[in-house]
DSSP file (Angstrom, degrees, kcal/mol; ACC not computed):
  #  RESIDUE AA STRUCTURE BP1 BP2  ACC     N-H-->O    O-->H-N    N-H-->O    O-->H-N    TCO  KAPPA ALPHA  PHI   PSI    X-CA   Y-CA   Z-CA
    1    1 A X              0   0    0      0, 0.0     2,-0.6     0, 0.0    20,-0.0   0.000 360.0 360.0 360.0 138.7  119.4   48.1  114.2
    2    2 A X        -     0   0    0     18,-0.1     2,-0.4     2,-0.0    22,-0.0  -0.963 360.0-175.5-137.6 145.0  121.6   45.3  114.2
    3    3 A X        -     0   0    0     -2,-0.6     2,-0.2    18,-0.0    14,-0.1  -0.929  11.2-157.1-138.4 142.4  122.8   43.4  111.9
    4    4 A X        -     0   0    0     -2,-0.4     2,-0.3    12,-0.1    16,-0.1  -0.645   9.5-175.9-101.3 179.3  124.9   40.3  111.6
    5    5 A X        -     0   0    0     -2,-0.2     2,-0.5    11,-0.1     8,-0.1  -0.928  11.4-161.5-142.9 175.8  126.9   39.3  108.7
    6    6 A X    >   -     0   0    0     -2,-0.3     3,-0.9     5,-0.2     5,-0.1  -0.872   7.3-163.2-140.9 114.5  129.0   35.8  108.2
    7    7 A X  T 3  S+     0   0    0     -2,-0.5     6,-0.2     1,-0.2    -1,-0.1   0.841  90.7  54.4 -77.7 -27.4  131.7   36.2  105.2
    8    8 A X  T 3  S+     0   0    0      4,-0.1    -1,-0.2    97,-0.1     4,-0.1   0.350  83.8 112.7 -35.1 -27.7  132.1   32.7  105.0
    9    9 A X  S <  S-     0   0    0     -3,-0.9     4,-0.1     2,-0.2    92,-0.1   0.161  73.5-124.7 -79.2 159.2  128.4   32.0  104.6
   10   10 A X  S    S+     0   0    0      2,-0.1     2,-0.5     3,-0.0    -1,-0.1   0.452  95.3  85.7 -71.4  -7.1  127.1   30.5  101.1
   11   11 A X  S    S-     0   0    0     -5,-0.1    -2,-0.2    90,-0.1    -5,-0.2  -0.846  95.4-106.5-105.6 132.8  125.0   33.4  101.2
   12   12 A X     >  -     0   0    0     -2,-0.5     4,-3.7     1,-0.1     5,-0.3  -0.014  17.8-125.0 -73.2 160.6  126.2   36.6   99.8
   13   13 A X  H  > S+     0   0    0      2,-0.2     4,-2.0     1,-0.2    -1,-0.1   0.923 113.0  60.0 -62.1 -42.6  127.1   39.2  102.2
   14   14 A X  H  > S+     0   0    0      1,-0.2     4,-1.5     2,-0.2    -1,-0.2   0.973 110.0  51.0 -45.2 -65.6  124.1   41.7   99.7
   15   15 A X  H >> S+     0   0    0      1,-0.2     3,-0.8     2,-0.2     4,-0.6   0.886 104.9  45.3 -48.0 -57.2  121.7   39.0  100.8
   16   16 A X  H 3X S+     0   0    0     -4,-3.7     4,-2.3     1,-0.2    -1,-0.2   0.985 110.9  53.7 -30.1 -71.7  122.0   38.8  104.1
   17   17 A X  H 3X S+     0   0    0     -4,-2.0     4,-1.3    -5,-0.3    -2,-0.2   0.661 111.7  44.9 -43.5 -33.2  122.0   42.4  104.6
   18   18 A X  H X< S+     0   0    0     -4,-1.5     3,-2.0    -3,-0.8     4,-0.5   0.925 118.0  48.2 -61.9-102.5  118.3   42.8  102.3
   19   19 A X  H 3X S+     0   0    0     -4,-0.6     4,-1.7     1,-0.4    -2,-0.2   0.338 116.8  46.4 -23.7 -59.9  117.0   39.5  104.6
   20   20 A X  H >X S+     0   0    0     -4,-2.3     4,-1.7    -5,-0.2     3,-0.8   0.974 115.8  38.4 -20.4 -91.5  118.3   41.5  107.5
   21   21 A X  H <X S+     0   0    0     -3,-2.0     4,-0.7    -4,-1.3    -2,-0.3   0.670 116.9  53.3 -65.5 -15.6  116.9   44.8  106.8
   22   22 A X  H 3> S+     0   0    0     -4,-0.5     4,-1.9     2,-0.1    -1,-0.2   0.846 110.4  47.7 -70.5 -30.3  113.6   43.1  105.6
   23   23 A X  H <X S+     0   0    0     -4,-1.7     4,-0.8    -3,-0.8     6,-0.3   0.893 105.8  58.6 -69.5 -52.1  113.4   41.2  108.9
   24   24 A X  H  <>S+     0   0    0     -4,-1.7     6,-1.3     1,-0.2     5,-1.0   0.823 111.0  51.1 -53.8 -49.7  114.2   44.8  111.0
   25   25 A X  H ><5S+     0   0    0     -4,-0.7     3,-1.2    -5,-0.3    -1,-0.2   0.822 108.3  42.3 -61.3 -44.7  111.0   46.0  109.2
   26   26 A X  H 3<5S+     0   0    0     -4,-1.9    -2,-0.2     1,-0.2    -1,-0.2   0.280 111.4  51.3 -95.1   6.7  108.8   43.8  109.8
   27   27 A X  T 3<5S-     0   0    0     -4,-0.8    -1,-0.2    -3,-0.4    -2,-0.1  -0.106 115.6-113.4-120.3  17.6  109.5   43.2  113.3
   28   28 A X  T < 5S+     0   0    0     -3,-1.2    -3,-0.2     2,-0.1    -4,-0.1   0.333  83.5 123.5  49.4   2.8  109.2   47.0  113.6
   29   29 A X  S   <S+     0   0    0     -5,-1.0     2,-0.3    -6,-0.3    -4,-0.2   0.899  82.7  42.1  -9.2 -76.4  112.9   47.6  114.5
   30   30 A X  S    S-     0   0    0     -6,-1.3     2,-0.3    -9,-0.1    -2,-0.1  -0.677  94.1-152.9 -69.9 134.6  112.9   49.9  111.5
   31   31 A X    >   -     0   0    0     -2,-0.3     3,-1.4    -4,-0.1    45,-0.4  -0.886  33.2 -90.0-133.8 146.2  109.5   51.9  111.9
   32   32 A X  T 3  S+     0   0    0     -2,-0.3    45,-0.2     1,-0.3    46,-0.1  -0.296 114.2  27.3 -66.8 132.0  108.0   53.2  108.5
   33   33 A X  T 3  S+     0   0    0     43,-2.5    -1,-0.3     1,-0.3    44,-0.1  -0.075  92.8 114.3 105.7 -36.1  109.3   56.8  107.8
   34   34 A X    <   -     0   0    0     -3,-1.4    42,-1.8    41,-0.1     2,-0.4  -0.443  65.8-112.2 -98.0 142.8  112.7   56.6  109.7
   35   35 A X  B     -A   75   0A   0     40,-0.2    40,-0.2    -3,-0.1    -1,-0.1  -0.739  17.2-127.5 -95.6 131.1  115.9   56.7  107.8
   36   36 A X        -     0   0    0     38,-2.3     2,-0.1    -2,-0.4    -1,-0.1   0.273  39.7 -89.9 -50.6 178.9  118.5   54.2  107.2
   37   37 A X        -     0   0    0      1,-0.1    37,-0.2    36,-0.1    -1,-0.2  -0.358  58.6-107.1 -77.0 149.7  122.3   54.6  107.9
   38   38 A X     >  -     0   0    0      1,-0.1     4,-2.1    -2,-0.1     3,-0.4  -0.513  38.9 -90.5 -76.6 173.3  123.8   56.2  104.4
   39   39 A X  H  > S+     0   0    0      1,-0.2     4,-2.3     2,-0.2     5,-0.2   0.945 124.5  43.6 -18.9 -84.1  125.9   53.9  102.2
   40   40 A X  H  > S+     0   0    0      2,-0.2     4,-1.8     1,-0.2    -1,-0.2   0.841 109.1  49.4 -43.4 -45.2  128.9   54.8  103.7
   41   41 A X  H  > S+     0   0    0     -3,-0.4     4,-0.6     2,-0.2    -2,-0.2   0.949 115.1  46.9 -76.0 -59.3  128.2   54.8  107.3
   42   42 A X  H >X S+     0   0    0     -4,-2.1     3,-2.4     1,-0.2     4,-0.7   0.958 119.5  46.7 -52.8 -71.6  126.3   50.8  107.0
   43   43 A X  H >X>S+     0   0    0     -4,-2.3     4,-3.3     1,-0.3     5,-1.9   0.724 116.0  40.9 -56.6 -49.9  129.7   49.9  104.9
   44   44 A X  H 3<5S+     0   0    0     -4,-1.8    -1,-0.3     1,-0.3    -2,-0.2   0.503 117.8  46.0 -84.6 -10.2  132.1   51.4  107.3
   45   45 A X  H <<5S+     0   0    0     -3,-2.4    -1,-0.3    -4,-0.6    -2,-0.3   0.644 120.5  40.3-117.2  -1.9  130.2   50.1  110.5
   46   46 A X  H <<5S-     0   0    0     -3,-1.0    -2,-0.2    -4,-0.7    -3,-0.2   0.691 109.3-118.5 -83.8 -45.2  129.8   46.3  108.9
   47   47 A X  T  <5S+     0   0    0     -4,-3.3     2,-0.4     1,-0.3    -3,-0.2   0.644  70.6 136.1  99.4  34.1  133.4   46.3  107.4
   48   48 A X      < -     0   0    0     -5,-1.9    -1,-0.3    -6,-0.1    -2,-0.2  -0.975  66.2 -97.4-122.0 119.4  131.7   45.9  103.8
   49   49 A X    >   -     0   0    0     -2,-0.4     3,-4.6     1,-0.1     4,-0.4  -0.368  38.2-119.8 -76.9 114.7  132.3   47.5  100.4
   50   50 A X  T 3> S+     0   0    0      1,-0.3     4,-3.6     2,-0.2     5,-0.1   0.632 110.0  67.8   0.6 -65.7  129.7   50.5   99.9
   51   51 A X  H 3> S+     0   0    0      2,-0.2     4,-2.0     1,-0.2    -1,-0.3   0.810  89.5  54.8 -44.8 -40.9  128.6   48.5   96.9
   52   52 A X  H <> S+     0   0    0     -3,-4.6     4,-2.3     1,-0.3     5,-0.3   0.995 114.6  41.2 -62.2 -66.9  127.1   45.6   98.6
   53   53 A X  H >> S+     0   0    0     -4,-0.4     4,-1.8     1,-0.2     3,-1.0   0.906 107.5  58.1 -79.4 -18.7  125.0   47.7  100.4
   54   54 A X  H 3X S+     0   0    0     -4,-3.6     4,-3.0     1,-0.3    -1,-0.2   0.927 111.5  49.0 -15.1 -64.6  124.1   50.2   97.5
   55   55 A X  H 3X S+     0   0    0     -4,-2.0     4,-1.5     1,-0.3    -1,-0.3   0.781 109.5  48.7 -62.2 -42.7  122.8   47.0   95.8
   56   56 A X  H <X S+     0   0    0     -4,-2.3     4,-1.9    -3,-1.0     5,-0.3   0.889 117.1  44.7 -48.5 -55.1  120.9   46.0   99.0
   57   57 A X  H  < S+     0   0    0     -4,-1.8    -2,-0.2    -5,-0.3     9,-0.2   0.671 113.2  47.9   2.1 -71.4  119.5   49.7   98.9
   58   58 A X  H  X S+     0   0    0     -4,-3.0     4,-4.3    -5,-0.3    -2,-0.2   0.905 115.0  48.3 -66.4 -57.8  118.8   49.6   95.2
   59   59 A X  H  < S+     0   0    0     -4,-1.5     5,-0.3     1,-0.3     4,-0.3   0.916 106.5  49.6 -76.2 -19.3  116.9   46.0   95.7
   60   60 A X  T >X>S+     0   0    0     -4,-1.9     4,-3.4     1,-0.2     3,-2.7   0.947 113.4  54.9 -71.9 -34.7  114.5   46.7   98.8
   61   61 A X  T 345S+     0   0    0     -5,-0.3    -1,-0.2     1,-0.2    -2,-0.2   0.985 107.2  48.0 -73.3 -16.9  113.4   50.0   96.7
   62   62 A X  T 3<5S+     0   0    0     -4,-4.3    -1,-0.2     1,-0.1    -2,-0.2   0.519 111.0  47.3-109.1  36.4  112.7   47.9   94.2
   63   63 A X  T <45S-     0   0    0     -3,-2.7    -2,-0.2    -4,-0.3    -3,-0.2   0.521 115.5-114.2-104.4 -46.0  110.6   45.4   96.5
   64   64 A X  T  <5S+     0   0    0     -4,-3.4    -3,-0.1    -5,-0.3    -4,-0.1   0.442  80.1 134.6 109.4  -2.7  109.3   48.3   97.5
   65   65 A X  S   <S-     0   0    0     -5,-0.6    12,-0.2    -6,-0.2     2,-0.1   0.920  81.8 -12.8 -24.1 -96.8  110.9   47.8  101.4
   66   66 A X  S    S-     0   0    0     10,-0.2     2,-0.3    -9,-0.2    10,-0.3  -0.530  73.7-115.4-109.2 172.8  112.1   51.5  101.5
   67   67 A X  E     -B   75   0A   0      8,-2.6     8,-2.6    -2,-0.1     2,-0.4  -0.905  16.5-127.8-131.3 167.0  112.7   54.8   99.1
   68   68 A X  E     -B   74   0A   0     -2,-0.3     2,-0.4     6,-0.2     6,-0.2  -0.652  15.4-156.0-106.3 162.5  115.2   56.5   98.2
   69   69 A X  E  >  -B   73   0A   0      4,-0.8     4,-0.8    -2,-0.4     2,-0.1  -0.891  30.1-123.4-120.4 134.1  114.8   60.3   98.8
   70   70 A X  T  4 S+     0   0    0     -2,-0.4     2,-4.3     1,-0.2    -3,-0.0  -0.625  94.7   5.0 -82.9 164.0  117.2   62.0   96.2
   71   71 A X  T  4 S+     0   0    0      1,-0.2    -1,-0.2    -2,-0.1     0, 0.0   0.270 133.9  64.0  58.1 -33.3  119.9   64.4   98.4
   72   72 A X  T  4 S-     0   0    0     -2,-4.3    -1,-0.2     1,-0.2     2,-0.2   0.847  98.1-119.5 -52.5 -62.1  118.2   62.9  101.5
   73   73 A X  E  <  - B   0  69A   0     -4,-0.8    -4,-0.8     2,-0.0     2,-0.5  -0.692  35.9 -47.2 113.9-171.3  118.7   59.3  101.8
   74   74 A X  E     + B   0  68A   0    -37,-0.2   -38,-2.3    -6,-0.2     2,-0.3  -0.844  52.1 171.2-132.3 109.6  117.1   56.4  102.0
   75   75 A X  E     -AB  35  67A   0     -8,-2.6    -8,-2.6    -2,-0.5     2,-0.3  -0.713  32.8 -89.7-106.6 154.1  113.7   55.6  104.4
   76   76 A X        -     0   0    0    -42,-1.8   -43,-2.5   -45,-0.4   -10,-0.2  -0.384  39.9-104.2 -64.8 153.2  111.3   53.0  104.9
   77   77 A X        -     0   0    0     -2,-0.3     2,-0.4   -45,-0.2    -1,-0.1  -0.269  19.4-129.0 -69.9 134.5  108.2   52.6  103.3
   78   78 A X        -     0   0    0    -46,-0.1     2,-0.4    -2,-0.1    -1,-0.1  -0.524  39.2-128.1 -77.8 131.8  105.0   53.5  105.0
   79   79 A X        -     0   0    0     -2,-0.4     2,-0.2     4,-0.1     3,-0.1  -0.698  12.8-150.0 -80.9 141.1  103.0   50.1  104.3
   80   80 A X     >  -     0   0    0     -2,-0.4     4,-1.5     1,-0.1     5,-0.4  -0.671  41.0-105.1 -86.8 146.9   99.2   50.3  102.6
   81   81 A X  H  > S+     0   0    0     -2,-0.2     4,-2.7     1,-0.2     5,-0.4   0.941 126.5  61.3 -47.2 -53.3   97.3   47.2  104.0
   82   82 A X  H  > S+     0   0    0      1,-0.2     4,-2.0     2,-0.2     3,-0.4   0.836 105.8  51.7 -51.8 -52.3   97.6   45.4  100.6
   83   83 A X  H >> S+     0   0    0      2,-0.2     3,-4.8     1,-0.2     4,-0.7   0.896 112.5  47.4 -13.7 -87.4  101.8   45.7  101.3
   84   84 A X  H 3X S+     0   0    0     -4,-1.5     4,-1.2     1,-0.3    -1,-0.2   0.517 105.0  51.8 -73.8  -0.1  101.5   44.3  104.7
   85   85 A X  H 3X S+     0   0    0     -4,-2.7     4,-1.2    -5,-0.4    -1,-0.3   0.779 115.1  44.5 -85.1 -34.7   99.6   41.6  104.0
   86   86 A X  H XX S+     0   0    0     -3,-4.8     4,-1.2    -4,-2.0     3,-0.7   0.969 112.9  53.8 -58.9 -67.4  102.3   40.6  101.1
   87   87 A X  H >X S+     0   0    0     -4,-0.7     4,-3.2     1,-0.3     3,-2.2   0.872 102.6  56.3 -43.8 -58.3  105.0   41.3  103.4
   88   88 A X  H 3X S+     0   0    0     -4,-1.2     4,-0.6     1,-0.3    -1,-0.3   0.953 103.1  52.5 -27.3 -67.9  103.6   39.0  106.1
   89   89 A X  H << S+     0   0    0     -4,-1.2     3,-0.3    -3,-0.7    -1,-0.3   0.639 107.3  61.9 -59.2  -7.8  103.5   36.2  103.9
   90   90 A X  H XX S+     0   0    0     -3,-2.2     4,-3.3    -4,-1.2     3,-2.2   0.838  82.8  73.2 -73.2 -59.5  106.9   37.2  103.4
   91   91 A X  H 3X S+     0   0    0     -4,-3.2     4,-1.4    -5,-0.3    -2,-0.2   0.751  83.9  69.3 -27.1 -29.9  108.1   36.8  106.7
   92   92 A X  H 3< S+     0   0    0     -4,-0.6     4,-0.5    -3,-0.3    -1,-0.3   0.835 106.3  34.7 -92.7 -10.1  108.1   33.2  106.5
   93   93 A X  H <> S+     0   0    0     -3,-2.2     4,-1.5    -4,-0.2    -2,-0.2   0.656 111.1  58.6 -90.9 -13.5  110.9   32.9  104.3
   94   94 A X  H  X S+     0   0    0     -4,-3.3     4,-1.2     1,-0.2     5,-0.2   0.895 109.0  49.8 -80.3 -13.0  112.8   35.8  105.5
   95   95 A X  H  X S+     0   0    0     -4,-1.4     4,-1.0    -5,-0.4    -1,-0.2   0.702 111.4  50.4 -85.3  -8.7  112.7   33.8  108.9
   96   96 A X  H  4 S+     0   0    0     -4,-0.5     4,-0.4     2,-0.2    -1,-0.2   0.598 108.4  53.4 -76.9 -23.8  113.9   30.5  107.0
   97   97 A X  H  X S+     0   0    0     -4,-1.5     4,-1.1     2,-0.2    -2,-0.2   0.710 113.8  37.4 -71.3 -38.0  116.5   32.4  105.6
   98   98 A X  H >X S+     0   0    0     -4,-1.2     3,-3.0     1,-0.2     4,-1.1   0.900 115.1  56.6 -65.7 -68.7  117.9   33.7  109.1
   99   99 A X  H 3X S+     0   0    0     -4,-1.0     4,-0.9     1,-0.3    -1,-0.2   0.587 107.6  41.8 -24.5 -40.6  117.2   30.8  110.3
  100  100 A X  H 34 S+     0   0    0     -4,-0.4     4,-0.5     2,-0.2    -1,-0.3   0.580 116.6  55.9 -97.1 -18.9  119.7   28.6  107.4
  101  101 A X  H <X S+     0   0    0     -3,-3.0     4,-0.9    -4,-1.1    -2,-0.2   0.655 100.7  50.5-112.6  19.5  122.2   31.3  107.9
  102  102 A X  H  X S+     0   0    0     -4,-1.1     4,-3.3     2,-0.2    -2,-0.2   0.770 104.3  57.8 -74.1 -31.7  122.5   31.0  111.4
  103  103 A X  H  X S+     0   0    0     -4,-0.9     4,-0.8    -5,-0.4     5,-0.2   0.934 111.9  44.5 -68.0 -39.6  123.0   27.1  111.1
  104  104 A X  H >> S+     0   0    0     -4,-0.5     3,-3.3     1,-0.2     4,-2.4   0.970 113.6  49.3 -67.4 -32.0  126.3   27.9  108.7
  105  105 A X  H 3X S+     0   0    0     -4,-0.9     4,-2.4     1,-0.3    -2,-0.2   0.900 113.1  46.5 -59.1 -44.4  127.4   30.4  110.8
  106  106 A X  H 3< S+     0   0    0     -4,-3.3    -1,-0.3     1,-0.2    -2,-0.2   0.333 111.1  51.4 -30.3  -9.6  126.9   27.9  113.4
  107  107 A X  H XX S+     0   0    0     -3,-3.3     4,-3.2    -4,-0.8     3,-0.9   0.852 111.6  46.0 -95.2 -68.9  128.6   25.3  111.5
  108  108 A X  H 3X S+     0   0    0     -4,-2.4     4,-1.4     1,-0.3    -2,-0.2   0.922 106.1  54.1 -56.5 -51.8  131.7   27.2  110.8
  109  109 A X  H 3X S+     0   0    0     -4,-2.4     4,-0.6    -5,-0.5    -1,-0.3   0.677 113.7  48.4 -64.3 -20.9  132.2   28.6  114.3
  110  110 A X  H <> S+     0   0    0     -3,-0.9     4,-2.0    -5,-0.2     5,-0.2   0.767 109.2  55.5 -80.9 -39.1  132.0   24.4  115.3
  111  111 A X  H  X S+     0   0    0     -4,-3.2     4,-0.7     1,-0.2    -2,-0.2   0.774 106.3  48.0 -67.8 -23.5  134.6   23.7  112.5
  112  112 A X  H  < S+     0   0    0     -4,-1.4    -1,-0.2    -5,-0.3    -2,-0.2   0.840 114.1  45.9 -84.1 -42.1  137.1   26.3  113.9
  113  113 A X  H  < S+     0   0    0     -4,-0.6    -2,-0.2     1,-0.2    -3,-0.1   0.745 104.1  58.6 -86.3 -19.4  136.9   24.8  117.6
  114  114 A X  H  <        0   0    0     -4,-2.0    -1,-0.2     1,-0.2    -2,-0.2   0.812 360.0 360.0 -69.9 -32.1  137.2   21.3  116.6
  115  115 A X     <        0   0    0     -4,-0.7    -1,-0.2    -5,-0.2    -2,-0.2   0.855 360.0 360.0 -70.5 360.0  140.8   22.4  114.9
């Protein structure tokens, strides 16, 4: 799984990272059942304080993305049709959302080479 992040971005580094890991799912990247990286490991391999992604963690289980296992860790969720049929219709904003924060990142990375 790969994930970008832009620290610069108007959009907070949590969000991205949900938008990201909703996007991973639904493009079968992440396949239902298989477990995420822990807390620690995502934080320490983005360069990102643990919290952010807890709180990323915390909000797809309570979208209903993935669950949290206790002592385990944290997997995605096998989708029921009625899910992936929300989650579709989801898909077009999570691709307006990559989509708006490729354009800053893009923005910024043009503001840096013009100085």
């Amino acid at each position: 799984m790969q994930i970008w992040l832009s620290k610069d971005s108007d959009v907070s580094i949590r969000e991205q990272l949900t938008a990201q890991i909703k996007l991973a799912i639904l493009s079968q990247d992440l396949k239902p059942g298989q477990k995420l990286p822990s807390t620690r490991e995502l934080a320490r391999r983005l360069k990102i304080h643990s919290n952010t992604v807890s709180a990323a963690y915390r909000e797809l289980t309570e979208l209903g993305w993935v669950e949290m296992r206790a002592g385990s860790g944290v997997y995605v969720r096998k989708f029921n049709r009625e899910v992936e049929l929300e989650a579709q219709l989801d898909l077009d904003n999570l691709i307006v959302e990559f989509l708006q924060v490729a354009r800053r990142i893009r923005r910024v990375r043009d503001a840096i080479e013009a100085e």
